[in-house]
N, C-alpha and C positions, 0 to 999 in steps of 0.2 A: 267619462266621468270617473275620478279616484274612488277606488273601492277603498271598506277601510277592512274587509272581512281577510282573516288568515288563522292556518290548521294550527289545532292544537293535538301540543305532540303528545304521544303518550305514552308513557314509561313501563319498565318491566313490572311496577308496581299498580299499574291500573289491569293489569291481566284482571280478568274476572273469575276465573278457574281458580285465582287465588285466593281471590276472597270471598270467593266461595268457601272453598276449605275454612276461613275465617268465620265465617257467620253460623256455618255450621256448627262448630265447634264454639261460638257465643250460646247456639238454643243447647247444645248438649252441658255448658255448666249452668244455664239456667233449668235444665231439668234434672241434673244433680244437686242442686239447691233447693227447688222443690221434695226431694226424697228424703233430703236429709233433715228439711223440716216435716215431714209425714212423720220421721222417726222419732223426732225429737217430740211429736207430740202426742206418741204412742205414750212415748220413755214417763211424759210429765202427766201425763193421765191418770187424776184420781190423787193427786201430790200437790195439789195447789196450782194459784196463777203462777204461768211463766214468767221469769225473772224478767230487766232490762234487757240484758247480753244477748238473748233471742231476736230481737231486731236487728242486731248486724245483719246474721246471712237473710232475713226478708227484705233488705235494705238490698243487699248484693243481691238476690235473685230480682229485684226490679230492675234496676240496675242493667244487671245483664238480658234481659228483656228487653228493654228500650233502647239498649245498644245492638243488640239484632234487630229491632224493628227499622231502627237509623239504618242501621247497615246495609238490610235489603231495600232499602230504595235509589241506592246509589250503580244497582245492576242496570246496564242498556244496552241493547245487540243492534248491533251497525249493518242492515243490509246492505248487497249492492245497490248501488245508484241510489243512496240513502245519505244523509247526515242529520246529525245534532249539534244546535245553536245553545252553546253554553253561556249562560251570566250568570253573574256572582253579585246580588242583592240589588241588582241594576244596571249591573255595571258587565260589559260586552266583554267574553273572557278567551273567544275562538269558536273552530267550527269543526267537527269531530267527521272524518270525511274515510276515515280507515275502516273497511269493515272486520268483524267480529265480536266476542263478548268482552265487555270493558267494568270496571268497576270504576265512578266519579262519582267526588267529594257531594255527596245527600244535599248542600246547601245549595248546590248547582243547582239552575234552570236550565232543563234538557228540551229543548223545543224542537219537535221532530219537523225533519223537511225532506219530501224526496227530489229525487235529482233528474228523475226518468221523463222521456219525454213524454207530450201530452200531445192528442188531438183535440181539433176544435173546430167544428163546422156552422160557421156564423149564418144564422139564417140570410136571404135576398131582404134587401133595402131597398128604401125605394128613394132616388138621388136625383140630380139636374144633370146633366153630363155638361161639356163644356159650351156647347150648343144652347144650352137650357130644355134639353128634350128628357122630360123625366123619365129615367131607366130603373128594373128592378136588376141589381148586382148583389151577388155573394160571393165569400169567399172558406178556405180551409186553410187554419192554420195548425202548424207543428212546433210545438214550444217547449220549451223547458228551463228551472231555474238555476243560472249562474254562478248568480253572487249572494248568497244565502245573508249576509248581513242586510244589502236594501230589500229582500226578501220579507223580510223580520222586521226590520224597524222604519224603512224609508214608507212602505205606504200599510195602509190598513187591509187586513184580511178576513174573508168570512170565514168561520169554526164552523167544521160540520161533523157532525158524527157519523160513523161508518159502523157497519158491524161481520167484526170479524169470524171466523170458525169459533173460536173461544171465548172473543169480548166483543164490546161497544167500546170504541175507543176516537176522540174526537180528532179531526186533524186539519189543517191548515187548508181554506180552497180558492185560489186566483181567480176563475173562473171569471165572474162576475167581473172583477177590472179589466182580464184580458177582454173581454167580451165588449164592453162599454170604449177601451182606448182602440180595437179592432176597427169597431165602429165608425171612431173618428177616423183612423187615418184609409179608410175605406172611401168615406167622401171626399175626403180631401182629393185622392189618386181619383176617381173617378168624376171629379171635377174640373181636373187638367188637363181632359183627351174626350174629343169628340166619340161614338159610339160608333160613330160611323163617317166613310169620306161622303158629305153630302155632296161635294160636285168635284167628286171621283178626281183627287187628288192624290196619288197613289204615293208620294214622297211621303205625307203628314201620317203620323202614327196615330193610329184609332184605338177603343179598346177590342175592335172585335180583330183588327189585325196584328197588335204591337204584340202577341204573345208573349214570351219572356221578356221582352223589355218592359211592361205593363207590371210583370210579375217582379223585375227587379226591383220596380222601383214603389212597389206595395211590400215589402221587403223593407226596403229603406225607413219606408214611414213609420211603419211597425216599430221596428229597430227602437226610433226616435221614440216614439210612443211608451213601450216596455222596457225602455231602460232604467227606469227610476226605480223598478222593481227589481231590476236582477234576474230580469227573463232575458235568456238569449231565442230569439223568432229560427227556427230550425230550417222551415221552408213555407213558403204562404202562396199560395197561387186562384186566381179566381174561379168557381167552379158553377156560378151561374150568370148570365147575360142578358138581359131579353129590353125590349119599348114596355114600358110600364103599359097597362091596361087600356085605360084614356085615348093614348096614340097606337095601341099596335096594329088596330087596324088600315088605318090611314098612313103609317110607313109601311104596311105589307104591299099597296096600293103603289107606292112609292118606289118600293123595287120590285115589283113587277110590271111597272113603267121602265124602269132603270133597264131591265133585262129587255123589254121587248124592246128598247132604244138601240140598243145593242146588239141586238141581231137584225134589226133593219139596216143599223150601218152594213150589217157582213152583208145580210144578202145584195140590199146595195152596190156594194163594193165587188162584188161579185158579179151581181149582174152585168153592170158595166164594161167591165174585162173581157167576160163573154161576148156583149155586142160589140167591142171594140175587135173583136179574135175573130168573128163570125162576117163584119165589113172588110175587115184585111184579107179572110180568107178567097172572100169572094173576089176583092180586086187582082189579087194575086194570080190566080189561077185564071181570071176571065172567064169567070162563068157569065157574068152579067154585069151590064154596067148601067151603075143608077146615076141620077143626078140628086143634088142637092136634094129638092124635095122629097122624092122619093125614100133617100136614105133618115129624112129626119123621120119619114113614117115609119120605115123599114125599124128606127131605132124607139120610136113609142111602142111598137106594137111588141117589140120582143123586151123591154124593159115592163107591160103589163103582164106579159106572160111570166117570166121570172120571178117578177119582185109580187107576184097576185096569192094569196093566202090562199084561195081556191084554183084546181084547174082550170084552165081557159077552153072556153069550147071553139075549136077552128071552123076559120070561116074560109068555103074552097071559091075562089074565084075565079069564074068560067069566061069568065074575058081579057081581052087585053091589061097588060099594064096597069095602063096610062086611060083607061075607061072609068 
């Protein structure tokens, strides 16, 4: 989106050390204007009312009063990672982005903004994932503002007052927008990726696996979200997960189904090998030759043995074979 925000420059003539020296020297002839009327009204004490011609310098010590009081309000010091959003009766006049002390024209509107980043830790929500299995997710964002023009006029902001070492001074607070469009594009991403591979598809991106891709693309949304303000999104990444309350029982149930599935394959898989390693062994070397039947026993009894969650208690046969 076209910004329309751009610095405004500022000349040897906005020094503020300068007119400083100026305003000073505004209160210093307004307090030799006062003196000279304390004298003038020693001088006229007891001699009747003072003439006309006595209102000039009351006239000039106002005067120069109200032009120092003008004058000091056009002082403004520029921290880092700080600016001021100047208008002139309405009307957008630039954006003061130089730090130090400046002196601008009193008619200006100085609206202060800073530049610094911000954290934000969005509490868990509670969403559908793409499954429709409602999950609680949160995330943290790192933020900060840009383009101080859609800052300022593109969307509405709360005023909050702060209180500093020296003053109460009100100042501009995003929060509450970033917080609310967070929001949205939180569901949105969390909408578009299962939570999990229900039937352990290990291609498809989940949120508990997609790690940085998850996070790019919650990044993006953001992006989309915060632009209309002149937030640029710094880094955002998720930083809680879980099955909403409802379900977490019943998917914990779920995977430790999943896991016990999957160690029956191995052992399975295993056992097998074994009895296939332990038949070969035997033919090979001629220890003993079975038949058919025998070896289908020979291969239930050592697949209970292996694959059996408890130890098997043996049984010693004192007879033949084949008895």
């Amino acid at each position: 989106m076209e910004t329309k925000e751009f610095n405004k420059k500022l000349s040897a003539g906005n020094n503020g050390f300068l007119h400083l020296f100026i305003n000073l020297a505004l209160l210093a002839l307004f307090i030799c204007v006062v003196v000279a009327l304390g004298k003038m009204d020693c001088m006229l004490n007891g001699e009747g009312e003072p003439t006309a011609w006595i209102l000039l310098p009351i006239i000039t010590g106002v005067i120069f009063f109200f032009l120092y009081l003008l004058h000091l309000i056009g002082f403004i010091i520029v921290q880092p990672n700080e600016s001021r959003v100047l208008t002139f009766f309405g009307k957008y006049s630039g954006t003061v982005k130089e730090n130090g002390f400046f002196w601008i024209n009193p008619f200006f509107g100085k609206e202060k903004l800073s530049l610094r980043a911000k954290n934000m830790d969005v509490e868990p929500i509670k969403v559908n994932d793409k499954n429709g299995n409602p999950i609680m997710i949160g995330l943290v964002l790192v933020w900060k503002i840009s383009d101080t023009y859609k800052a300022c006029f593109e969307v509405d902001s709360d005023v909050r007052s702060t209180i500093t070492e020296n003053s109460m001074k009100s100042v501009k607070s995003f929060d509450s927008f970033v917080r609310v469009q967070s929001d949205a594009a939180l569901r949105k991403v969390a909408g578009m990726y299962a939570y999990d591979n229900m039937d352990r598809d290990d291609h498809e991106v989940t949120l508990r696996s997609g790690g940085e891709e998850i996070n790019e693309r919650l990044e993006e949304e953001l992006r989309k979200h915060l632009e209309i303000a002149g937030i640029e999104v710094v880094e955002a990444r998720i930083n809680y997960l879980a099955y909403a309350a409802e379900i977490a029982s019943v998917m914990l149930r779920r995977q430790q189904a999943d896991a016990i599935i999957s160690a029956r394959e191995k052992i399975v898989e295993g056992a097998v090998s074994m009895v296939d390693l332990a038949l070969k062994k035997l033919s090979d070397d001629k220890i003993v030759e079975l038949d058919e039947e025998r070896k289908a026993a020979m291969v239930s009894n050592l697949l209970v043995v292996l694959c059996a969650d408890e130890s098997a208690s043996p049984v010693i046969n004192t007879g033949t074979l084949y008895q």
